[in-house]
N, C-alpha and C positions, 0 to 999 in steps of 0.2 A: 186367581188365588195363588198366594203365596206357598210353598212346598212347607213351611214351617207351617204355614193354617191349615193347609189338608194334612198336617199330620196333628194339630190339636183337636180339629174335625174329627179324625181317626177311631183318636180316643175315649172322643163324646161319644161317640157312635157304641163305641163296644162298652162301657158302662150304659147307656141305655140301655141296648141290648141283650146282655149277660149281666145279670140280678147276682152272680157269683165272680166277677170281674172287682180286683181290686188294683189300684193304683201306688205304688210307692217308693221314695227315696230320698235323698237328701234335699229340703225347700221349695218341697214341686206343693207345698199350699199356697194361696190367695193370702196377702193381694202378691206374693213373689212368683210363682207360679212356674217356679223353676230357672236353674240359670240361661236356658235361653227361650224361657217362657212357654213353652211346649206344653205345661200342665196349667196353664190359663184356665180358671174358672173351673174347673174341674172337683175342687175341695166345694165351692158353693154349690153346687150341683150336688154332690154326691160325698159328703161332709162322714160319713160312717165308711166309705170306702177308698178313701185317698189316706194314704199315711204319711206322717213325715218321720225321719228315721236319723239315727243320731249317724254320725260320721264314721261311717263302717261297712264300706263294700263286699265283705266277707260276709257281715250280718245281716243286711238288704236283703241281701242275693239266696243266702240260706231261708230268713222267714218266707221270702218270694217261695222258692221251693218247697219251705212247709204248705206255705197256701194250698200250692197247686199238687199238691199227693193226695190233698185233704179233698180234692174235688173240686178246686178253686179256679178261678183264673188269674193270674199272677203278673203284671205290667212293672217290671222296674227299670228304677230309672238309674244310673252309672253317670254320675257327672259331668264327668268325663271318660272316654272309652280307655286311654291312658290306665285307669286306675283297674280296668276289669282284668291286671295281670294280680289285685288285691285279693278277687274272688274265684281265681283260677282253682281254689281245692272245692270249695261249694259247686262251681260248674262243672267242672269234672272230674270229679272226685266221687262228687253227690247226686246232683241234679239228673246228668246225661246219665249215669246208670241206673239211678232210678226207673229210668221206664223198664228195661227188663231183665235188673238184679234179680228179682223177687219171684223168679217159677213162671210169672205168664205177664205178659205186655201189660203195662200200669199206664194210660193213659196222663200226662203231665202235661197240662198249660201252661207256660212259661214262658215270656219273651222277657228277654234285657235289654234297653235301648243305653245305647253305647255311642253316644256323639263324639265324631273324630275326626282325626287329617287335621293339615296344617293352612297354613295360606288367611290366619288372623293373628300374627305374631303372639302368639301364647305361649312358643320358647320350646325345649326341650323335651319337659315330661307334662303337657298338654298341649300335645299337637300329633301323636303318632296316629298310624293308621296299621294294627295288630291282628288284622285278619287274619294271617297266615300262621300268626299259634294256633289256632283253632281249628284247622280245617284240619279233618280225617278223626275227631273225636268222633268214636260212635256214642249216637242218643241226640248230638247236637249239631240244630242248623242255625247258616249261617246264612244271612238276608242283609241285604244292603238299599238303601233309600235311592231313588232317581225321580226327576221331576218329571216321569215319561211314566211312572207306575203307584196310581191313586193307592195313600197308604191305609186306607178302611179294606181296600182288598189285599192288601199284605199283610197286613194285622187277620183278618179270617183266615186267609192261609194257613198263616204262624198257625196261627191260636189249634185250626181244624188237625195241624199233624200231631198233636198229640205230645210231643215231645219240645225240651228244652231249645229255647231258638235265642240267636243272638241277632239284634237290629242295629249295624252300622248304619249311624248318621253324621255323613259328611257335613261340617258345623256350616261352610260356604255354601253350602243349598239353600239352609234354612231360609234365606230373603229370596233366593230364584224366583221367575214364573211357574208355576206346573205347564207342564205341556210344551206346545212347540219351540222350538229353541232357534232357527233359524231359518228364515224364508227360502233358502238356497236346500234346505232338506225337509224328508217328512218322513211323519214318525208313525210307527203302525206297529198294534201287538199282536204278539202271538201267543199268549197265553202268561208264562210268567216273562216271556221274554218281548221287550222292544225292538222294534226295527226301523234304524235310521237310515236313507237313503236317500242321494238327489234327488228331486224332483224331476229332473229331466229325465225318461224311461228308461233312452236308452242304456244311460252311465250307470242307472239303478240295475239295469237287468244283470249287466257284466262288471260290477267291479272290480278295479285292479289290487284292489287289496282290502280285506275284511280284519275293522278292529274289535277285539272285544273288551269289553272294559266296565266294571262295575259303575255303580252309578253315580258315585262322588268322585269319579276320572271321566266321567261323557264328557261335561263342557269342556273340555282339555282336548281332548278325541275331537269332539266337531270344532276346534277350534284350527285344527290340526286340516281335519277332512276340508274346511273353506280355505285354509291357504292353499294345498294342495289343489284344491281342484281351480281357484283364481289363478293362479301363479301356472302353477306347470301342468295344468288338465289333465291331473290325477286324479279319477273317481276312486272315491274310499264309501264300505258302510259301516255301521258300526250297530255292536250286537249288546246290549244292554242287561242282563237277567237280573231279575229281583232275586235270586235262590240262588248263592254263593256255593253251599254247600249244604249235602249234596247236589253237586252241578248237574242238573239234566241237559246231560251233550248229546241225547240224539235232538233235543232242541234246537242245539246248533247248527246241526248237521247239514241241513236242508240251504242253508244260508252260508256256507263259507266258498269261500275259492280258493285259487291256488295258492294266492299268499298271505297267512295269518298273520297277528300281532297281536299283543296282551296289553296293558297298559293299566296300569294300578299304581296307588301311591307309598305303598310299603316299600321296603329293601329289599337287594335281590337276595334269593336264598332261601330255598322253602319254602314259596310263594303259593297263590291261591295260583297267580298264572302260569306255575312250574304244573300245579294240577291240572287244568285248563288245556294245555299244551300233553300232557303227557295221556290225557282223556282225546282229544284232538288225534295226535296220532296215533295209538290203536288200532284206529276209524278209517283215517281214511290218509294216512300218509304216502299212499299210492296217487294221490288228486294232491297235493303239494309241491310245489315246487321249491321247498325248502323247510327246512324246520320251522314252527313258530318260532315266533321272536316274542318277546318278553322286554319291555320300557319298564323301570323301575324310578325310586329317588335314588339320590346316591347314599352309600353308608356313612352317614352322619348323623349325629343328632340332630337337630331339627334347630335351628336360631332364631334367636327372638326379632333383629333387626329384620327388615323386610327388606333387605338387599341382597341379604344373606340366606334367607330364608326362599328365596326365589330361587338362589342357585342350588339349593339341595332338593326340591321337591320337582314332581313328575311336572313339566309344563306341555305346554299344545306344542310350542319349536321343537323340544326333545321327540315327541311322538313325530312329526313330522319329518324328523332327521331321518328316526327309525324304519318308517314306509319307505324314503327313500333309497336306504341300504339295501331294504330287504327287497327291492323291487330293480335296484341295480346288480342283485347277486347272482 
């Protein structure tokens, strides 16, 4: 199964299930079923609770929120993740305080799915990857897609905390496999978190370097962790969490070594892995042999041409340089 079908799967799933679950946002009915078709079949099924919604992220996002104060379950959908700086005063203005403005904790169902990053030439202002405005809103989590964590139990999660959550989806998954991603490593969970690791035990037991990287930056990461370890028999693993924010880093904990690395496709600067890293050492920067390191894109706009667009975005060489530094320092 394709990561794009077990996330249409997803959503069958929780409109069966929840009889108070509704669907909506700009052309996610049948036969279009969304710009990258995610809401397939969904309107035929469930034709009183899919909406289709005039061109207004602001307004989406606020009805979404009405929904869900109302007792509802609320699924919107954001175009593009690009445009969720449109509904930046409903999210946090609105929504995240919503749960507890009001004297005693208000229970809110709300996920926004935010398809994003770059690497299908869409240019400038649809292609960014905006996680890092968001992190440290209280009220609001922040969840990201990987083909290592089935989205019918990330959507439960979502939905089970009660509060407003946002769902980055890396647009370049959408066609990936789910599941294992290369013969040379193997993947095991740990609850919200993935763990990638050689196959071979003992590379897996002591890795020389542990990356962590959401999940629309993995295939980048293991593309990084196979050259390094063909080439110059570097064992790397890599730490995968579906739950952005708040980060459960005693999660992590158990699983790092001495040398970290972040790796995300944002800019540097206030970054989710500036969080990650400053969570990190608290903890345990006595077991470091140096500061986390942090792989970014670089500060540009994002280009349409795909030659260009290669040289600004986070690649697997770039992460690969970075382990190197960091493990020559």
């Amino acid at each position: 199964m394709r990561v794009a079908e077990n996330l249409n799967a997803a959503l069958h799933g929780l409109l069966d299930d929840d009889p108070t679950a509704y669907v909506l946002g700009e052309d996610v009915l049948d036969p279009y079923g969304g710009a990258f078709k995610i809401t397939k079949g969904l309107s035929a099924r469930f034709p009183d609770r899919v909406i289709t919604t005039p061109i207004s992220e602001g307004a989406l996002t606020g009805v979404a929120a009405g929904l869900a104060l109302t007792g509802n379950t609320a699924v919107a959908e954001i175009m593009f993740g690009d445009f969720a700086t449109l509904a930046f005063d409903q999210l946090c203005n609105f929504a995240a305080k919503s749960v507890s403005m009001y004297g005693s904790r208000l229970p809110l169902r709300m996920v926004v799915r935010c398809p994003t990053g770059g690497g299908r030439g869409y240019g400038p202002t649809h292609s960014q990857s905006l996680q890092k405005h968001f992190v440290g809103m209280p009220g609001l989590a922040l969840y990201e897609m990987s083909p290592f964590h089935d989205n019918r139990e990330v959507f439960a999660a979502m939905v089970d905390r009660g509060e407003p959550c946002l769902f980055f989806e890396d647009k370049i998954l959408y066609t990936r496999p789910m599941g294992q991603a290369d013969p040379l490593f193997a993947v095991r969970r740990d609850g919200e978190l993935a763990v990638v690791d050689p196959v071979v035990p003992e590379l897996a037991a002591r890795p020389d370097c542990v990356i962590v990287a959401p999940g629309g930056t993995a295939h980048r990461a293991l593309e990084a962790m196979r050259s390094l370890l063909m080439e110059e028999e570097i064992s790397c693993r890599l730490l995968v969490p579906s739950r952005l924010y708040p980060l459960d880093v005693e999660a992590l904990l158990p699983y790092l070594g001495e040398v970290v690395l972040v790796a995300e496709e944002s800019t540097a600067g206030g970054t989710w892995g500036g969080e990650v890293a400053h969570l990190v050492h608290q903890r345990v920067w006595d077991r470091l042999r140096g500061p986390v390191r942090l792989v970014c894109s670089a500060a540009s706009v994002i280009p349409t041409a795909a030659h260009l667009e290669r040289e600004v975005l986070i690649t697997g060489s770039a992460i690969h340089r970075a382990v190197r530094e960091a493990l020559r320092d």
